[in-house]
C-alpha positions in Angstrom: 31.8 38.9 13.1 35.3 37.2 13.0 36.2 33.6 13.3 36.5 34.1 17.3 33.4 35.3 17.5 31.5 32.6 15.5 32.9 30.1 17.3 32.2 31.0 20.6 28.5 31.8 19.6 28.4 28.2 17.9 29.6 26.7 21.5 26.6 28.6 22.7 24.1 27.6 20.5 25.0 23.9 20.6 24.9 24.0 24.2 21.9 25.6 24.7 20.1 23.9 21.7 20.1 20.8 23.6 20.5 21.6 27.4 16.3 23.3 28.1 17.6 27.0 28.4 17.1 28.4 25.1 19.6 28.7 22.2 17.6 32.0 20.7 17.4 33.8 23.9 21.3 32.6 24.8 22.5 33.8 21.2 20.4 37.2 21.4 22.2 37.3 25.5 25.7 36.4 24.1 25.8 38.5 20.9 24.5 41.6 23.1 27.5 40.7 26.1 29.9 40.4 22.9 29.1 44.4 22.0 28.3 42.5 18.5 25.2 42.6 16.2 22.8 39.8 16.4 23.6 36.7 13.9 21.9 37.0 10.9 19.5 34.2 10.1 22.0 33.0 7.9 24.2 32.1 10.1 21.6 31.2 12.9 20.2 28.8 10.3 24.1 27.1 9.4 25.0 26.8 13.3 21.2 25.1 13.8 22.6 22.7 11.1 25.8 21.9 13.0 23.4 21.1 16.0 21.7 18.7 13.5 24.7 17.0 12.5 24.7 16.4 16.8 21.4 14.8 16.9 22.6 12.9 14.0 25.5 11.8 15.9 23.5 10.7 18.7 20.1 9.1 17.9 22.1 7.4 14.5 20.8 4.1 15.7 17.3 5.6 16.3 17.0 7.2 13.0 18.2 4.1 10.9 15.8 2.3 13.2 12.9 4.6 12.2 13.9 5.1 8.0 14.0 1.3 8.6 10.5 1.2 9.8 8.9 3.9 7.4 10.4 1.3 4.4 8.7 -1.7 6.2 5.8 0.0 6.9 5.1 1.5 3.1 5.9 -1.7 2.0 3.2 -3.6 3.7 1.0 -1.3 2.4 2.0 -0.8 -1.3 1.7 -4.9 -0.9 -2.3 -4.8 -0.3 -1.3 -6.0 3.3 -3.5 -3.4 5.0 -3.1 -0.6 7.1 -2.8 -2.6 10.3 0.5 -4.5 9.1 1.7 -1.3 7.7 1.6 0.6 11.2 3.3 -2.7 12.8 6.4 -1.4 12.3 7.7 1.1 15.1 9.6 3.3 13.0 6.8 3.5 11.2 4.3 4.8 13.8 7.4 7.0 15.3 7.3 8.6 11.6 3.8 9.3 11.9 3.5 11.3 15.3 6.5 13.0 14.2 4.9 14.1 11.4 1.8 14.6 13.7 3.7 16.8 15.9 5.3 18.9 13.4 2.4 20.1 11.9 1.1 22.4 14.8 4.6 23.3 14.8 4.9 24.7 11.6 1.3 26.1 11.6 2.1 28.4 14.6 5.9 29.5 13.2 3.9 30.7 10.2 1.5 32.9 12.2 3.7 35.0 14.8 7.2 34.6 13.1 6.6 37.8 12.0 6.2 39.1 15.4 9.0 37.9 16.7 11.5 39.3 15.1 13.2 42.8 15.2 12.9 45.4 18.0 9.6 43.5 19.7 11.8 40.9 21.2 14.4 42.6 23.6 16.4 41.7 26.5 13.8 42.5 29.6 11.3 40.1 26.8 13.9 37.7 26.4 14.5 37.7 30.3 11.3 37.3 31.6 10.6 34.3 28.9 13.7 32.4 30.5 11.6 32.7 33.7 8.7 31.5 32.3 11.1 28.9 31.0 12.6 28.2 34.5 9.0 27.3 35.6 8.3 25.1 33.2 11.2 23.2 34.1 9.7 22.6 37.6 7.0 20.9 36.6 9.3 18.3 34.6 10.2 17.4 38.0 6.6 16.6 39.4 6.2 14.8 36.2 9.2 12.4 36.7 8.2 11.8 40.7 4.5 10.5 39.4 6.2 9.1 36.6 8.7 7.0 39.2 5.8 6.3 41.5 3.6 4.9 38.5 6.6 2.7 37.3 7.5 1.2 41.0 3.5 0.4 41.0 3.5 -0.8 37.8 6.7 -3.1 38.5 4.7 -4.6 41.7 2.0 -4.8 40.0 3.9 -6.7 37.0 5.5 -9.2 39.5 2.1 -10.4 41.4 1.4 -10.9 37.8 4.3 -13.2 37.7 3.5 -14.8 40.3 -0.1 -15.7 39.3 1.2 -16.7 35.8 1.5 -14.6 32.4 -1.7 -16.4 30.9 -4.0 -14.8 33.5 -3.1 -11.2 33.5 -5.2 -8.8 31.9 -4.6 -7.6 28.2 -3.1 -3.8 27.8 -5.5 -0.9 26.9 -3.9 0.3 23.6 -5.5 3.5 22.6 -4.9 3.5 19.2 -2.8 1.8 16.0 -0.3 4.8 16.0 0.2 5.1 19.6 4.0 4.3 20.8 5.6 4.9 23.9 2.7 5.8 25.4 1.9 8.5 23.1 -0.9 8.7 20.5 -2.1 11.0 17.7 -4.0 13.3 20.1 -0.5 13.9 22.3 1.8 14.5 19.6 -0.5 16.8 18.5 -0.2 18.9 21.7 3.8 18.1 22.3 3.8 20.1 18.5 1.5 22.8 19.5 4.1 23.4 22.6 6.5 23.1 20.7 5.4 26.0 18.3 6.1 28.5 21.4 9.5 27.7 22.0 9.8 30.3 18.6 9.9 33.0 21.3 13.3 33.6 22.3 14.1 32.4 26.4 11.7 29.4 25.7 13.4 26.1 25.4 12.5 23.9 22.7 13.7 20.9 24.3 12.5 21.7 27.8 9.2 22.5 26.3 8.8 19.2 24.7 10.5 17.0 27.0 7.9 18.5 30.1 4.9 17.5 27.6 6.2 14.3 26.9 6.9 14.0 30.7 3.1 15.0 31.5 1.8 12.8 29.3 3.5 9.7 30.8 6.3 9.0 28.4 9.6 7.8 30.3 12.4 10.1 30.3 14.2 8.3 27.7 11.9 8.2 25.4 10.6 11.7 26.0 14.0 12.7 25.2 14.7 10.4 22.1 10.9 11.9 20.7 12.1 15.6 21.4 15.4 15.3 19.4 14.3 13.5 16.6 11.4 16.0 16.5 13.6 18.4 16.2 15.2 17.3 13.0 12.0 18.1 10.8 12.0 21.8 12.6 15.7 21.9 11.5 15.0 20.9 7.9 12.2 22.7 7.0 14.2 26.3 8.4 16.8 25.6 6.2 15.0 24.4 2.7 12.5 27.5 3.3 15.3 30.0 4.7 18.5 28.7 3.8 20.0 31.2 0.3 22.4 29.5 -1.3 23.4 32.3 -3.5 24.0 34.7 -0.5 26.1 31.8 1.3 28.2 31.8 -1.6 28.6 35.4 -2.5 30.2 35.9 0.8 33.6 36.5 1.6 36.1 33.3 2.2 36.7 35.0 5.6 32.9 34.8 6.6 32.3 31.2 5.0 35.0 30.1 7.0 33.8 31.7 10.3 30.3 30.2 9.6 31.6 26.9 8.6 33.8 27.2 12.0 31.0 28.5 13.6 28.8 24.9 12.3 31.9 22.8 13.3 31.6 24.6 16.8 27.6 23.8 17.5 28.2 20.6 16.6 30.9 19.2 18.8 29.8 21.4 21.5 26.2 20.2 21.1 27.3 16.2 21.2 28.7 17.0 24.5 26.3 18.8 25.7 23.5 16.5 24.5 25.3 13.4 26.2 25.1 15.5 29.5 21.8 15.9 29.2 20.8 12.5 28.7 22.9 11.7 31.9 20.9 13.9 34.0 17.6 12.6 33.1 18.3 9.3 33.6 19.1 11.2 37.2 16.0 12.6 37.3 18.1 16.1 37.6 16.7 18.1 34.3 14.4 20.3 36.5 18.0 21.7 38.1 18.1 24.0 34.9 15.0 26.0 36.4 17.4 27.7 38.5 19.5 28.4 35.9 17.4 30.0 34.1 15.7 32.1 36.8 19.4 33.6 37.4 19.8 34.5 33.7 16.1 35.6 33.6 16.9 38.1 36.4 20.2 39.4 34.9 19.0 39.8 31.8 16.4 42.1 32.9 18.4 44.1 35.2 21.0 44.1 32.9 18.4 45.7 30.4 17.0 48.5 32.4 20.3 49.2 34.3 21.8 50.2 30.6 19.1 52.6 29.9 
């Protein structure tokens, strides 16, 4: 792989790391249109940290917000304050279905890693998981409509409360201490046992998780600002479990510097790209991707069985 090569495939991973159309099943797609061998996980681990850096970039606000909160929070309760002053803190409870989310996660990488990788997981598979993708994607769109219909009633609503006066409206349900955003323990589980699929190539991590978060009533904001700093964690562990410093070193300059390049590439790309996104949400325009990946889906396949 030269230095061309690595940075176009980093452009492709930041891209599609963010935007919901898979980054494993684009960088499998692009290596095999390239006439090049697949990354190594080495270098699919160091361009997954230039997308880090991204997020980084981004949510910077959010994630001082939330190391903020986790301080707050551990402080109230190394203080004898309780557990109920120590979960006051948002960052803090953000911390804790993060946490909650990633272990399903993590629990399902360990059981079918091993099944995804090597000759299992070719193009036609790859293809027909984009599809599966591309409908997944569709129903991010029904979610938003109920999701707009339930905030225009819930606006109406709010203002006939207004009207009446604040001291006579009824008190909020609150399911639980940790619940934020409209998310509690129970549905971060399930946005991380969702997330745990997107480990099969063609099926997007992000528009897996924002979909859930979208389904279980979380605004699109939010649902995106939970999905990215969720993915920080994933990001983490790959590297301290996968990440061999010894190899990285013992390689040539010229391949450090193409993998470096290659990091430098998924990052800027992957800002971009992650900005873009965020626009078309607030749009309610994510669900165009479907169509997207339906197209590559198809190619993909036909591709496939037209080379045999």
């Amino acid at each position: 792989m030269n230095l061309f090569e690595a940075i176009l495939l980093g452009a492709l991973q930041g891209a599609t790391e963010f935007l919901p159309v898979s980054s494993s099943g684009h960088l499998k797609l692009g290596a095999a249109a390239l006439g090049i061998e697949e990354p190594k996980l080495l270098f699919d681990i160091i361009l997954h940290v230039g997308s880090l850096v991204a997020v980084c970039l981004i949510y910077r606000q959010a994630i001082i917000d939330l190391l903020k909160g986790l301080w707050q929070g551990s402080l109230n309760l190394l203080g004898g304050k309780g557990l109920k002053a120590a979960l006051e803190p948002s960052g803090m409870r953000l911390g804790l279905l993060i946490v909650a989310s990633t272990i399903p996660t993590g629990l399902m990488g360990l059981l079918v890693k091993d099944y995804l990788e090597g000759p299992l997981i070719s193009l036609p598979v790859v293809g027909a998981a984009l599809i599966v993708n591309g409908f997944v994607l569709l129903f991010s769109r029904r979610a938003g409509d109920k999701q707009g219909a339930a905030s225009q009633d819930q606006e109406g609503q709010q203002s006939q409360e207004d009207q009446e006066g604040q001291e006579n409206a009824p008190a909020k349900k609150v399911r639980g201490p940790v619940e934020l955003w409209r998310l509690g323990l129970g549905g971060a589980l399930v946005v991380g046992l969702i997330q745990g699929f997107a480990i099969m190539p063609g099926l997007s991590r992000s528009g897996l998780t924002i979909t859930t978060c979208l389904m279980l009533g979380m605004e699109r904001e939010q649902a995106a600002r939970f999905s990215f700093l969720l993915s920080i964690p994933a990001i983490l562990g790959a590297l301290v479990l996968k990440f061999d410093p010894e190899v990285f070193m013992g390689s040539s300059s010229d391949v450090v510097i193409a993998y470096v390049m290659g990091a430098v590439s998924a990052c800027v790309v992957g800002a971009l790209c992650l900005l873009f996104l965020l626009k078309l949400l607030r749009q309610a325009r994510f669900f165009h991707f479907a169509w997207y990946c339906f197209l590559v889906g198809a190619i993909a396949i036909g591709w496939s069985f037209l080379g045999q």
